[in-house]
C-alpha positions, 0 to 999 in steps of 0.5 A: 927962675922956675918957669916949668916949659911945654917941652922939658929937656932932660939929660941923660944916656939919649935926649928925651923930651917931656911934652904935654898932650891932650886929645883935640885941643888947639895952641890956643886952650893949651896956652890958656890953661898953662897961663891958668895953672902956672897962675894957681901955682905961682906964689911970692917969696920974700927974702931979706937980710940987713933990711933989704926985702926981695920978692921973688915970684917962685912956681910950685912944679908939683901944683902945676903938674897937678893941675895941667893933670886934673885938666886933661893933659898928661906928660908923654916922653917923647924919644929923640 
């Protein structure tokens, strides 16, 4: 599943983290417009061998990104 979180953790030599931010915004319009732009960028893939069709619903992180971005928001890494 490629479900892009608010809070993204990356391994490495110390544990970071991705968080989105904005300046004054409230849970609630932070949830709506992640409900909005992961909308825009999701779209279905179908797969399908021996007459078996599946269909997956598949996000676009770059689409994402991009529109949590034009949005206002911005990935800040935050140190642990």
């Amino acid at each position: 599943m490629a479900w892009l979180v608010l809070l993204i953790v990356l391994a490495g030599g110390c544990a970071r983290d991705l968080v989105w931010t904005r300046a004054d915004f409230t849970q609630e319009q932070f949830q709506r417009e992640r409900y909005d732009c992961m909308r825009q960028a999701t779209y279905t893939s179908v797969l399908g061998a021996g007459g078996i069709l599946v269909a997956s619903p598949q996000v676009d992180d770059e689409l994402y990104i991009e529109c949590m971005r034009a949005r206002g928001w911005r990935l800040e890494e935050r140190v642990r």
